[in-house]
Backbone and ligand atoms as CSV (ligand in chain L), in Angstrom:
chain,resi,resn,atom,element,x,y,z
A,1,UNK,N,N,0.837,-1.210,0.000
A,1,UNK,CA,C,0.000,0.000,0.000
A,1,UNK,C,C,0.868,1.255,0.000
A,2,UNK,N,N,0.444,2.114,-0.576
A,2,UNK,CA,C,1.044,3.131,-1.038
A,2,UNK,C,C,0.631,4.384,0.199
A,3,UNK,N,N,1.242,5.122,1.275
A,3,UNK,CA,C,1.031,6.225,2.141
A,3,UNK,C,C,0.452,6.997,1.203
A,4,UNK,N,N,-0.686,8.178,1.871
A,4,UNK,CA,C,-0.585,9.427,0.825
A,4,UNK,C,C,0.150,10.318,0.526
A,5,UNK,N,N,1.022,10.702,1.210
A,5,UNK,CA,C,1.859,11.702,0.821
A,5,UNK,C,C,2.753,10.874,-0.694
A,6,UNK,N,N,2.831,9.509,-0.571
A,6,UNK,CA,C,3.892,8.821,-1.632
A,6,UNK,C,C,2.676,8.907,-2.387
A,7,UNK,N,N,2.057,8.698,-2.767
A,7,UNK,CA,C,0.223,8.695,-3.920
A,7,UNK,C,C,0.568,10.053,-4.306
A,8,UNK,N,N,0.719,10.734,-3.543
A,8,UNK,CA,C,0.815,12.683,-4.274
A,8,UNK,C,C,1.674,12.258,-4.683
A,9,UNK,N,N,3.003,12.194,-4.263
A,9,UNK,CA,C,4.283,12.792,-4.586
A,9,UNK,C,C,4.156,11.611,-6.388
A,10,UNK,N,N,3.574,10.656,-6.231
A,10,UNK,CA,C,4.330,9.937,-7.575
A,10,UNK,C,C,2.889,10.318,-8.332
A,11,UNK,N,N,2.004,10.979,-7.974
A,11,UNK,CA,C,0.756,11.636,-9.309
A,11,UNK,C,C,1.567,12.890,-9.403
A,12,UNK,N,N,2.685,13.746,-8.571
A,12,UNK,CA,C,2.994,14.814,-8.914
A,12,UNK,C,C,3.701,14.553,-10.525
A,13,UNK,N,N,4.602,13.369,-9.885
A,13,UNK,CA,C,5.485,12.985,-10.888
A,13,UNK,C,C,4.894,12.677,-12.383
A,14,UNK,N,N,3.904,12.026,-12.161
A,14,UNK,CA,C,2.806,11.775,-13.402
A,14,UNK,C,C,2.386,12.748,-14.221
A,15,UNK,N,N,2.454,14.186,-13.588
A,15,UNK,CA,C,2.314,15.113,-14.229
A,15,UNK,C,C,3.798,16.085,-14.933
A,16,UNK,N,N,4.738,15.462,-14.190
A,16,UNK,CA,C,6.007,15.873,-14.530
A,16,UNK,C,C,6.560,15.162,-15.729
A,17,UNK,N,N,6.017,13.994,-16.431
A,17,UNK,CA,C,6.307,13.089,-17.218
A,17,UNK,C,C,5.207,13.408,-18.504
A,18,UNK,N,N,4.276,13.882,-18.137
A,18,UNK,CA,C,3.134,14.412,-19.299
A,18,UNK,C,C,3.770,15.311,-19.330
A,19,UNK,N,N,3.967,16.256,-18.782
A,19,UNK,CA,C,4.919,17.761,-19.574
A,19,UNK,C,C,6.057,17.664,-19.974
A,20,UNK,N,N,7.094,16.881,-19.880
A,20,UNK,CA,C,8.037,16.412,-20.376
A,20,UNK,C,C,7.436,15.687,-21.628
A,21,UNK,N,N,7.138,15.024,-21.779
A,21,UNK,CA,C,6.066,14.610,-23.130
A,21,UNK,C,C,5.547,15.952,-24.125
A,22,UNK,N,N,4.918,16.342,-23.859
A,22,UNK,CA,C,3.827,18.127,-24.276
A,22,UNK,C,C,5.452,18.641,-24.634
A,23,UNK,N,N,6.534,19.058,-23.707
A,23,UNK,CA,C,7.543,20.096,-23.837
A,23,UNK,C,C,8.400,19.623,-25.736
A,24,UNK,N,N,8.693,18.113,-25.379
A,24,UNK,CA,C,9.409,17.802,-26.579
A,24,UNK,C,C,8.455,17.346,-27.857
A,25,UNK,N,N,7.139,17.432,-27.444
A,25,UNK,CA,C,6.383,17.184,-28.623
A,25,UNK,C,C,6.481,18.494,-29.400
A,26,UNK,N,N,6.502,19.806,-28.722
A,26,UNK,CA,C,6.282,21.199,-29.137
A,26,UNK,C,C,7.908,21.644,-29.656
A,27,UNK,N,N,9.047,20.734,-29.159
A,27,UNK,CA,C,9.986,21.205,-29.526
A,27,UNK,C,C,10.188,20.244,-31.462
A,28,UNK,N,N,9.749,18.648,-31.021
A,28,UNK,CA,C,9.249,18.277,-32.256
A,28,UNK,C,C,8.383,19.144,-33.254
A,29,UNK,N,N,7.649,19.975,-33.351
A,29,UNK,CA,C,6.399,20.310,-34.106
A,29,UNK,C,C,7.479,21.385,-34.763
A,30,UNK,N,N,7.966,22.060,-33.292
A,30,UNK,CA,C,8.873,23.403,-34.012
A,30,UNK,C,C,10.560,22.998,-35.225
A,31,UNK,N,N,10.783,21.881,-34.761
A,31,UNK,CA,C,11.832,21.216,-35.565
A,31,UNK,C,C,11.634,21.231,-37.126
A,32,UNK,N,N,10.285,20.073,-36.833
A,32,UNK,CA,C,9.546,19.629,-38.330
A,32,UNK,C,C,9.929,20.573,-39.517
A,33,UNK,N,N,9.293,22.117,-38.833
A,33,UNK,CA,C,9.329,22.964,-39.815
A,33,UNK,C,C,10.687,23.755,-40.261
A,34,UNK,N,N,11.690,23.556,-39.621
A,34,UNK,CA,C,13.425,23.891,-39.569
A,34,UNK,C,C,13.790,23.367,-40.921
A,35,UNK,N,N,14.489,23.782,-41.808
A,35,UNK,CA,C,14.744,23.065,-42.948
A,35,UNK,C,C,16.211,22.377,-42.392
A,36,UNK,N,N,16.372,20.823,-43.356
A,36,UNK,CA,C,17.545,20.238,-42.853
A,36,UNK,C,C,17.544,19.337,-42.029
A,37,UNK,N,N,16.549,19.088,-40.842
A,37,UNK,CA,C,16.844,18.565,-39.704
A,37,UNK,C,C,15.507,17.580,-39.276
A,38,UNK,N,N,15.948,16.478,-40.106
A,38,UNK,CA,C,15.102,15.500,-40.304
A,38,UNK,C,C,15.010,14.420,-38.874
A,39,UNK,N,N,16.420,14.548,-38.589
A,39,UNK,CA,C,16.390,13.290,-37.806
A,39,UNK,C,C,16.569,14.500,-36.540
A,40,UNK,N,N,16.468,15.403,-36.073
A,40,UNK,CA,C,16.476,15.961,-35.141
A,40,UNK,C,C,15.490,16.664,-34.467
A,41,UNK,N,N,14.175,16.110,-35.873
A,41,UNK,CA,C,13.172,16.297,-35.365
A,41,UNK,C,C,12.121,15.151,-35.279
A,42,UNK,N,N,13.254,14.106,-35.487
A,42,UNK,CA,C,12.667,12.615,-35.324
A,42,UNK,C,C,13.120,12.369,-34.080
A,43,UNK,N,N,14.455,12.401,-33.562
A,43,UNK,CA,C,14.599,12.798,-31.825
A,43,UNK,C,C,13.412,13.012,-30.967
A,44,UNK,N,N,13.539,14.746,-31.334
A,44,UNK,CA,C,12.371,14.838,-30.505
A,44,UNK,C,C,10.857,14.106,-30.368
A,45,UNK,N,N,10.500,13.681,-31.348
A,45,UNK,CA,C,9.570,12.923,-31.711
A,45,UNK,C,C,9.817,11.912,-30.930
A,46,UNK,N,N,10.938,11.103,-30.554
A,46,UNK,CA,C,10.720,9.729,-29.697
A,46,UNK,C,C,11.363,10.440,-28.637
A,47,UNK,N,N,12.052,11.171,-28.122
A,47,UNK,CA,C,11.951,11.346,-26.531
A,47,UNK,C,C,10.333,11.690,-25.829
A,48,UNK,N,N,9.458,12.309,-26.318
A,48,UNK,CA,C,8.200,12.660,-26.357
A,48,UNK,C,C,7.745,11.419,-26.423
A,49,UNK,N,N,7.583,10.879,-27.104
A,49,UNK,CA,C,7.082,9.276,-26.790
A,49,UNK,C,C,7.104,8.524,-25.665
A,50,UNK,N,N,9.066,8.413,-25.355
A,50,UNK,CA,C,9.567,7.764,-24.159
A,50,UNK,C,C,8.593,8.478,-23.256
A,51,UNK,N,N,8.592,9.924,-23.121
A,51,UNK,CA,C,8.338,10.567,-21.649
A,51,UNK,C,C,7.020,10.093,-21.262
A,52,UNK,N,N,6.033,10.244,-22.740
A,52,UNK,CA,C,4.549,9.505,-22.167
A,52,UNK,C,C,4.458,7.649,-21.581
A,53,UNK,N,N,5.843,6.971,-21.897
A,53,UNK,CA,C,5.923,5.679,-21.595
A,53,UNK,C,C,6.387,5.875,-20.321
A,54,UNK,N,N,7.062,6.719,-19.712
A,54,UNK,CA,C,7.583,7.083,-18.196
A,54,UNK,C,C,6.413,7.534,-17.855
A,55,UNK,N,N,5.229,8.269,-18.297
A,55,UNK,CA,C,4.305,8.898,-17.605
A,55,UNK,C,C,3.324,7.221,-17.252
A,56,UNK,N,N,3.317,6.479,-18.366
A,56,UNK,CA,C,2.302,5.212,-18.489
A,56,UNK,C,C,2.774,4.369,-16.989
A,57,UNK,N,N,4.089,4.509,-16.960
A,57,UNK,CA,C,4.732,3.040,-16.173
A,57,UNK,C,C,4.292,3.564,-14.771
A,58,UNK,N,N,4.557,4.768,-14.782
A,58,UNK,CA,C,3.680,5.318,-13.109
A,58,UNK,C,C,2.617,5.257,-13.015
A,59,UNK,N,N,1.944,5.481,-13.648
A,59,UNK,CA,C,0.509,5.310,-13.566
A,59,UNK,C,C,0.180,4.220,-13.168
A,60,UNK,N,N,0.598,3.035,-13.873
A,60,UNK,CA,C,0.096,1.824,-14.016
A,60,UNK,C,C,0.637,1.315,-12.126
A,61,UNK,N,N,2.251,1.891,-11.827
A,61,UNK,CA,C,2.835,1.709,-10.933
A,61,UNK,C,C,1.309,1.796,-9.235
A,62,UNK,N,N,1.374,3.334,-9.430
A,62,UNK,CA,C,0.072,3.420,-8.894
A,62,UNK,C,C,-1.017,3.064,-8.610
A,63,UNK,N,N,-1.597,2.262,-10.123
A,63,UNK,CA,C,-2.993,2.237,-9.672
A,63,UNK,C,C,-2.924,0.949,-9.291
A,64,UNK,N,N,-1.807,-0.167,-9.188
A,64,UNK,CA,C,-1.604,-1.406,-9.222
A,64,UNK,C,C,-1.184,-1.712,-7.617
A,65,UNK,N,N,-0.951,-0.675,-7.044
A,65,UNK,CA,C,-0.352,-0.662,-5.653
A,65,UNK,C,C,-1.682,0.161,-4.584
A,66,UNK,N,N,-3.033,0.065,-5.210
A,66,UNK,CA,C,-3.928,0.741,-4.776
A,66,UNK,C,C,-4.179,2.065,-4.099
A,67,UNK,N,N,-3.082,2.295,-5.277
A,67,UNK,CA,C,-4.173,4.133,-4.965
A,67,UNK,C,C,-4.476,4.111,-6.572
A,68,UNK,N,N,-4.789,5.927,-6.548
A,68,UNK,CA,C,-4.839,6.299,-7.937
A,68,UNK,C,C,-4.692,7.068,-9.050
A,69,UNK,N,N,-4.246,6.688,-9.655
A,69,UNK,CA,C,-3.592,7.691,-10.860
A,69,UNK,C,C,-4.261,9.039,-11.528
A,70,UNK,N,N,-4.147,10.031,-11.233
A,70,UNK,CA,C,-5.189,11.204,-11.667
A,70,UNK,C,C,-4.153,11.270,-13.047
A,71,UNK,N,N,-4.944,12.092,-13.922
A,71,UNK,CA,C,-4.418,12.510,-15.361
A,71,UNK,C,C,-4.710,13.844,-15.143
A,72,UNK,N,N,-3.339,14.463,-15.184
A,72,UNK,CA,C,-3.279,16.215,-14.538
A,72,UNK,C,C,-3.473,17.138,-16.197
A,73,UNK,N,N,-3.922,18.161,-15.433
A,73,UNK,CA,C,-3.874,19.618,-16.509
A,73,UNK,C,C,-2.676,19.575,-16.763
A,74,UNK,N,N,-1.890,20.407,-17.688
A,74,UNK,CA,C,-0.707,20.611,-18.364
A,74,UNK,C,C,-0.577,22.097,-18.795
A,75,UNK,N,N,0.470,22.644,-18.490
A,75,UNK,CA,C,0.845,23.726,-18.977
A,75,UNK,C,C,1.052,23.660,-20.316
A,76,UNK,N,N,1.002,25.281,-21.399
A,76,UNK,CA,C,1.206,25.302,-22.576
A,76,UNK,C,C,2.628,24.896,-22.908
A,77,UNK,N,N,3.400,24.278,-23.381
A,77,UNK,CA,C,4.784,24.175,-23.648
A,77,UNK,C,C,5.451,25.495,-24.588
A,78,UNK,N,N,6.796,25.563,-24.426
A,78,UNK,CA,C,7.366,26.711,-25.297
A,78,UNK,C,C,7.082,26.166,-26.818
A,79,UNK,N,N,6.422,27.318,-27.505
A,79,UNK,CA,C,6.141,26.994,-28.877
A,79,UNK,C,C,7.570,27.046,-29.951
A,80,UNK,N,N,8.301,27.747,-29.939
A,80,UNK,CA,C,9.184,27.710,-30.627
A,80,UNK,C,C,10.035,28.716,-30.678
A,81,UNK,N,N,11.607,27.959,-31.095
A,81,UNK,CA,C,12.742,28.392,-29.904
A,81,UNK,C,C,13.794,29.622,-31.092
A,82,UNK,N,N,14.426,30.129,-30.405
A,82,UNK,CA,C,15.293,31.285,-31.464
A,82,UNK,C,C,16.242,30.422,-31.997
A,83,UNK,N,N,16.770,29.276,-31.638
A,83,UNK,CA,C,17.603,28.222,-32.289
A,83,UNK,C,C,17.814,26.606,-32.317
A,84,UNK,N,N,18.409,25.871,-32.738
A,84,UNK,CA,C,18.624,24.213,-32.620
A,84,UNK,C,C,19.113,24.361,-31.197
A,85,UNK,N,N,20.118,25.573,-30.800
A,85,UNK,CA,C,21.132,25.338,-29.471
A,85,UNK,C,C,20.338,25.583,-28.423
A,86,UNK,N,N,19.125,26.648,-28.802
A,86,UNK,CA,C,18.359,27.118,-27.458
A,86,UNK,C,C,17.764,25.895,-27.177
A,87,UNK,N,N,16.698,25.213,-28.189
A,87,UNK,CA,C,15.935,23.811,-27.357
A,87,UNK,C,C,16.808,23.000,-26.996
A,88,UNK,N,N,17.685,22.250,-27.810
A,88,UNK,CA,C,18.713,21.743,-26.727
A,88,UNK,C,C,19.162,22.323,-25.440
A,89,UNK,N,N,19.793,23.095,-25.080
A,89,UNK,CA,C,19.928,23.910,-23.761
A,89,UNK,C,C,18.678,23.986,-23.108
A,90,UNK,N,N,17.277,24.068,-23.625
A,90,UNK,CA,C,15.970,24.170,-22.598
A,90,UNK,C,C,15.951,22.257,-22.359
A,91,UNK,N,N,16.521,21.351,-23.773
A,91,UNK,CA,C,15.958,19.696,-23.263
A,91,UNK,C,C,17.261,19.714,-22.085
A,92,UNK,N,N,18.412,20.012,-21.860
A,92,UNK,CA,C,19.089,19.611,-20.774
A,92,UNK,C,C,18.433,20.172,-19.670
A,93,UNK,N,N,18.407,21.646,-19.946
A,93,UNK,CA,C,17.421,22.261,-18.384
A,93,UNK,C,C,16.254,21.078,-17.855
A,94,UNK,N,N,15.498,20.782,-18.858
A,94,UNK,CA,C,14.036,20.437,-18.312
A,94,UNK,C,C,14.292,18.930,-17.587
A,95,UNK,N,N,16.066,18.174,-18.285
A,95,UNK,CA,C,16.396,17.118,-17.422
A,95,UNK,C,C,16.943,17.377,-16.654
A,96,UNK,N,N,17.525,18.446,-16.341
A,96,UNK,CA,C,18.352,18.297,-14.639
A,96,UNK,C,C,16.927,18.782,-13.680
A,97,UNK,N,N,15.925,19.407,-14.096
A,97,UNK,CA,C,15.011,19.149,-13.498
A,97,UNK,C,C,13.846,18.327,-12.924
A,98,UNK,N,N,13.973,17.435,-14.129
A,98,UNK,CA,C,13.330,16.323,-13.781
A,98,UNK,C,C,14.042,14.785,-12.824
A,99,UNK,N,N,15.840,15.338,-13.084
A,99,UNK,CA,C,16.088,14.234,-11.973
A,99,UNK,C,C,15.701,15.035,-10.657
A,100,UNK,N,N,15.860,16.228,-10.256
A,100,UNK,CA,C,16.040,16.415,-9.041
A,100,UNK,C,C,14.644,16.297,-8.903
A,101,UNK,N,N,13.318,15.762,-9.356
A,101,UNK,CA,C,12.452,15.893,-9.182
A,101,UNK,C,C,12.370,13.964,-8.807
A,102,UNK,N,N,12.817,13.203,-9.336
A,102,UNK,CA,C,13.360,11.896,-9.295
A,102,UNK,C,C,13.535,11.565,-7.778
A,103,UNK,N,N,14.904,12.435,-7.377
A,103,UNK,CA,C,15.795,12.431,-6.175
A,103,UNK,C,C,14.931,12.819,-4.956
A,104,UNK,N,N,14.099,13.644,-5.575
A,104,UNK,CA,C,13.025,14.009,-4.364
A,104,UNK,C,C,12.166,12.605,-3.862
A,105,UNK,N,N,11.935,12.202,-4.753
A,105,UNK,CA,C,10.970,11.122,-4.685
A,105,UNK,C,C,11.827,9.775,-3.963
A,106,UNK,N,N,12.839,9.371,-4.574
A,106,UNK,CA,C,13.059,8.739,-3.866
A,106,UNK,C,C,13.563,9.031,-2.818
A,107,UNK,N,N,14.116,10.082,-1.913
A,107,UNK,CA,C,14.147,10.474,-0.732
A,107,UNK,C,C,12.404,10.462,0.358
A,108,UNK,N,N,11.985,10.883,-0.615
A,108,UNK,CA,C,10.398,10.606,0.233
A,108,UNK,C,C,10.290,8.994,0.430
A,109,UNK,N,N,10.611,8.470,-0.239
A,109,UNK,CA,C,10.440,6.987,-0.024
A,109,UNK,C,C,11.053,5.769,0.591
A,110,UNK,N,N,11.929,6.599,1.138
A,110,UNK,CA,C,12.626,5.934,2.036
A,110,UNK,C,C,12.296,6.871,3.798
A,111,UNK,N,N,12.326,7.987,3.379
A,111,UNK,CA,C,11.616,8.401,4.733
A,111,UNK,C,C,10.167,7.730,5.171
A,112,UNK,N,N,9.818,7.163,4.028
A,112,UNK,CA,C,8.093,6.484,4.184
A,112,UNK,C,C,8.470,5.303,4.371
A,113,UNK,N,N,9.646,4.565,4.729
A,113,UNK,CA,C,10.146,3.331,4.402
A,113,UNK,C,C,9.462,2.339,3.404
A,114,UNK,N,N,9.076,3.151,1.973
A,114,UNK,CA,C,8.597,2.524,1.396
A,114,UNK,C,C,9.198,1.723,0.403
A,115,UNK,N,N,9.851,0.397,0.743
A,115,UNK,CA,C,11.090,0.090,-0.274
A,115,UNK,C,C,10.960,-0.584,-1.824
A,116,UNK,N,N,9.366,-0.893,-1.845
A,116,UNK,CA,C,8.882,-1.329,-3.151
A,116,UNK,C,C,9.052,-0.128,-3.845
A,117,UNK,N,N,8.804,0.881,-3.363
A,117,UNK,CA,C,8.468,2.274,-4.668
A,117,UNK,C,C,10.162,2.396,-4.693
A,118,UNK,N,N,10.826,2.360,-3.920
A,118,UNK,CA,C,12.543,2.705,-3.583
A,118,UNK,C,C,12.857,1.971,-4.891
A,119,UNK,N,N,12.663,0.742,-4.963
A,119,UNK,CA,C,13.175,-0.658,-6.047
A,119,UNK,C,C,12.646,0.111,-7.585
A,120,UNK,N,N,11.209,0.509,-7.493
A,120,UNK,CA,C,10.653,0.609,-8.741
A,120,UNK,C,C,11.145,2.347,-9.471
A,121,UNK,N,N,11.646,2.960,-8.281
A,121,UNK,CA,C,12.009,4.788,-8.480
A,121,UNK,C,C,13.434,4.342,-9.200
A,122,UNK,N,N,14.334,3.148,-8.984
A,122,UNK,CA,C,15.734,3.002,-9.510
A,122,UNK,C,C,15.961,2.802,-11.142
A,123,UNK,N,N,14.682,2.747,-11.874
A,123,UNK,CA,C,14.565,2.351,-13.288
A,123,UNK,C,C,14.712,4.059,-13.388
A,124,UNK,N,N,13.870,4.608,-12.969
A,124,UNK,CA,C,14.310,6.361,-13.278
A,124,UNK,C,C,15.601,7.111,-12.885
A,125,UNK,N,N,15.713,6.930,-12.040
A,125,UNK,CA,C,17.189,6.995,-11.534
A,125,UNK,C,C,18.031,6.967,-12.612
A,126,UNK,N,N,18.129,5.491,-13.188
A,126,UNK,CA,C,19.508,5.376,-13.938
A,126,UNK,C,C,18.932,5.775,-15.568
A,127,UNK,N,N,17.910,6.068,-15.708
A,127,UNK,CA,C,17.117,6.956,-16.906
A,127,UNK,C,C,17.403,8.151,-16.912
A,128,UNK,N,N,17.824,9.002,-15.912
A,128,UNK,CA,C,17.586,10.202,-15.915
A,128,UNK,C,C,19.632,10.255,-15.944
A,129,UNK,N,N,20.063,9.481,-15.398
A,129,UNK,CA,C,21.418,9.951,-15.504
A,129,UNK,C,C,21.624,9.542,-17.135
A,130,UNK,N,N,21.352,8.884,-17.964
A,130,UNK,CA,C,21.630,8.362,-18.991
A,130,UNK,C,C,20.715,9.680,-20.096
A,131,UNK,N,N,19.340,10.015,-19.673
A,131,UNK,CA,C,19.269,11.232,-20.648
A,131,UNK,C,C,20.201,12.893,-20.503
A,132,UNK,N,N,20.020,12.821,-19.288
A,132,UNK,CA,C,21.212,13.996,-19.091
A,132,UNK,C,C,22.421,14.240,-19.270
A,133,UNK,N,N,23.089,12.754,-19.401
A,133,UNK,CA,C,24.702,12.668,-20.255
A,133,UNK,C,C,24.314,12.598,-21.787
A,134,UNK,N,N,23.280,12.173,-22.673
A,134,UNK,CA,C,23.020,12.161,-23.802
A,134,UNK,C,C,22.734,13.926,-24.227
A,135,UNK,N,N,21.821,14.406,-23.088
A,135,UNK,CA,C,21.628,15.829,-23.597
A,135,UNK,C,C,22.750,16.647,-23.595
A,136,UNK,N,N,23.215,16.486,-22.174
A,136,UNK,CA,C,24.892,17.221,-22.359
A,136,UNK,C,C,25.541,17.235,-23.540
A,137,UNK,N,N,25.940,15.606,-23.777
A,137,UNK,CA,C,26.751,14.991,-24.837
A,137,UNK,C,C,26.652,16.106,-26.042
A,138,UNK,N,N,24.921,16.028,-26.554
A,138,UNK,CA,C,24.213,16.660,-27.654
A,138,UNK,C,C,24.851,18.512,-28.110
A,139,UNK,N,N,24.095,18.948,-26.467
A,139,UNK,CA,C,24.806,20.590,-26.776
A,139,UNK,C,C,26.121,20.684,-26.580
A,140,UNK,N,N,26.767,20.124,-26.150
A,140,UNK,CA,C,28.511,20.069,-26.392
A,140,UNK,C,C,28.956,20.037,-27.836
A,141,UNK,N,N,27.860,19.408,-28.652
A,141,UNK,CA,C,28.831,18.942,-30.052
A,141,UNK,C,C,28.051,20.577,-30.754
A,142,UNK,N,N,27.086,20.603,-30.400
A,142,UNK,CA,C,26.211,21.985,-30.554
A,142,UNK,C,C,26.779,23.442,-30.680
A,143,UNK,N,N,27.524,23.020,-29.451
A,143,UNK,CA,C,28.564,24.646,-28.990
A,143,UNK,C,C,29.752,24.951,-29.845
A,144,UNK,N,N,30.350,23.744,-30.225
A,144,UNK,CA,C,31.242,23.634,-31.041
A,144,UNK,C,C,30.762,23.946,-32.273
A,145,UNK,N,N,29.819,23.829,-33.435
A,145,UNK,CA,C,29.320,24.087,-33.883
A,145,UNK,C,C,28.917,25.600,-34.438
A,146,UNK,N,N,28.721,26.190,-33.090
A,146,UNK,CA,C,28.197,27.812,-33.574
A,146,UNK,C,C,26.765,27.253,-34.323
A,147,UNK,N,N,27.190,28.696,-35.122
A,147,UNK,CA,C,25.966,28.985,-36.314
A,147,UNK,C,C,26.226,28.261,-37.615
A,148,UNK,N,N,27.213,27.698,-38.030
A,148,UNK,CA,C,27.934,26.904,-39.398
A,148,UNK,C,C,26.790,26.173,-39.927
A,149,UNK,N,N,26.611,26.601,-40.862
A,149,UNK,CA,C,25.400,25.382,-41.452
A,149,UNK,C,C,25.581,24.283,-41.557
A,150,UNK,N,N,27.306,23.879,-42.369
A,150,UNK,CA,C,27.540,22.459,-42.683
A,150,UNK,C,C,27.566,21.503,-41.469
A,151,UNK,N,N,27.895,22.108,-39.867
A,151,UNK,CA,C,27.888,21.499,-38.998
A,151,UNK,C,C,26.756,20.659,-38.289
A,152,UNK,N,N,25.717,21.976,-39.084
A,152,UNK,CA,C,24.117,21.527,-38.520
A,152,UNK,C,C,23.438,20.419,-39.328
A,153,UNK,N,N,24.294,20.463,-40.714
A,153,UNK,CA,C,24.238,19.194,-41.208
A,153,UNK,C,C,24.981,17.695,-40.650
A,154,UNK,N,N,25.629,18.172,-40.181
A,154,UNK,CA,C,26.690,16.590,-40.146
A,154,UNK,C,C,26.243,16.297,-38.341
A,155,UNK,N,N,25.553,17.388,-37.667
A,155,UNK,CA,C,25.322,17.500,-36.186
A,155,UNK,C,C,23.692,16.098,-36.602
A,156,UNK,N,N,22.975,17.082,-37.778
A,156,UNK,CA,C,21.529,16.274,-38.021
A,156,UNK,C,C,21.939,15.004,-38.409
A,157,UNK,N,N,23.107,14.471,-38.978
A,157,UNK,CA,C,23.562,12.807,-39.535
A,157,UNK,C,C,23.461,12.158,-38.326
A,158,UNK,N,N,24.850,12.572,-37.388
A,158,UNK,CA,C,25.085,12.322,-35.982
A,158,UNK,C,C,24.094,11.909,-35.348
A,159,UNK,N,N,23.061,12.848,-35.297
A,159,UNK,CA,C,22.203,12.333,-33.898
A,159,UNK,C,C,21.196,10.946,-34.613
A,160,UNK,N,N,21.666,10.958,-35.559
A,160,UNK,CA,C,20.866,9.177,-36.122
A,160,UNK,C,C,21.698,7.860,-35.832
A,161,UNK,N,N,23.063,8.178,-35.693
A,161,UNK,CA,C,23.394,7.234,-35.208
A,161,UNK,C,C,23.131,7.238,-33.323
A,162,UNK,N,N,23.083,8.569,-32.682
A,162,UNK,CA,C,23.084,8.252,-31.066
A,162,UNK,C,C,21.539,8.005,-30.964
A,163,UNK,N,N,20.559,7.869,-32.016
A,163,UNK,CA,C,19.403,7.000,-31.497
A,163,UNK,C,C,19.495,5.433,-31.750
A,164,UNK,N,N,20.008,5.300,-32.849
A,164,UNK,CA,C,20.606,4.029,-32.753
A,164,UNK,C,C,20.797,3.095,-31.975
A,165,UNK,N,N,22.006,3.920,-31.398
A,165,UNK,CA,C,23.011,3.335,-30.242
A,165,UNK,C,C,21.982,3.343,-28.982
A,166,UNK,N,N,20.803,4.447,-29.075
A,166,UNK,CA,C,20.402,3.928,-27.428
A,166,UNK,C,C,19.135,3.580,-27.587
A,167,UNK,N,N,18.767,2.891,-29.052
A,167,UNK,CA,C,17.464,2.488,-29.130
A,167,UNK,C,C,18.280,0.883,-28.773
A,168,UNK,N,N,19.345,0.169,-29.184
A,168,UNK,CA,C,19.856,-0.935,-29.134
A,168,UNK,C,C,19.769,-1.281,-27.396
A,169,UNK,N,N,20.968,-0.273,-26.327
A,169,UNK,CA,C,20.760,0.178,-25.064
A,169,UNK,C,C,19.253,0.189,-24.294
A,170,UNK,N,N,18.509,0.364,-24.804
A,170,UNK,CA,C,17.011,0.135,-24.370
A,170,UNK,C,C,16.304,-1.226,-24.673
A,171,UNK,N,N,17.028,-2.219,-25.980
A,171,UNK,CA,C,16.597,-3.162,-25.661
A,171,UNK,C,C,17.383,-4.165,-24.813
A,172,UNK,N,N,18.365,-4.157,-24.282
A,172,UNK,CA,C,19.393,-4.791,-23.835
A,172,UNK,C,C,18.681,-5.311,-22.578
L,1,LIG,FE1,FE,11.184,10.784,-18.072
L,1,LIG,O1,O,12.910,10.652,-18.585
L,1,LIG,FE2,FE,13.868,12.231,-18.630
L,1,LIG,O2,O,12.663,13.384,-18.322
């Protein structure tokens, strides 16, 4: 059984995983229309996916441990950004926010000595360190880059192979 304060804290989270979803769908929509950047707006397109599959697995986490899963309002997401470097720099922001939003949780859950949610919070855990070294990774090659067009070409090749590599990593 799930305490209430742990029922809030992981429907908070439920709503932190739908806007993370909404944020990169809107950074997808704004991509689409970018000339050039096919696969970088196919990125965004499946991190937006993932985030609603992180939003699903709590839910389900929840309603399976008897409480229950509310489906929250959502803020408007940023419609579209002054550059490729700014949404990157807002997708790393919105992940160092969402681990410490992670870290919270599982700190509540061990103060609740709740060690099933402790076991099931560790799949995010090592999710959130693995998107935040990928986003880093991303605007690092970004910065280097500048404004160069040809870079934003060979940057848009690139990021088809690092879905690749961690679509393989996800089935492992
Ligand atoms: Fe939900 O994985 Fe990052 O945000």
């Amino acid at each position: 059984m799930l305490s209430q304060k742990m029922k809030d804290a992981l429907n908070e989270q439920v709503k932190v995983e739908a806007q993370s979803s909404q944020v990169y769908l809107a950074m997808a929509s704004w991509a689409e229309i970018q000339p050039g950047i096919d696969n970088v707006t196919s990125f965004f397109y499946r991190q937006s996916d993932e985030e609603r599959q992180h939003m699903l697995k709590l839910i389900h986490f929840i309603n399976d441990r008897g409480g229950f899963a509310s489906i929250p309002n959502l803020e408007a997401p940023m419609q579209t950004y002054p550059s490729i470097n700014h949404a990157f720099k807002s997708l790393l922001e919105h992940e160092i926010m969402v681990s410490q939003s992670i870290n919270n949780l599982v700190e509540l859950s061990l103060n609740e000595k709740d060690y099933t949610t402790h076991n099931f919070l560790q799949w995010y855990v090592a999710e959130q360190i693995e998107e935040e070294a990928l986003a880093r990774t991303l605007l690092d090659k970004l910065e280097l880059i500048g404004d160069e067009k040809s870079g934003l070409y060979l940057f848009d090749k690139d990021i088809l192979g690092v879905m690749v590599v961690s679509s393989n990593d996800a089935g492992q």
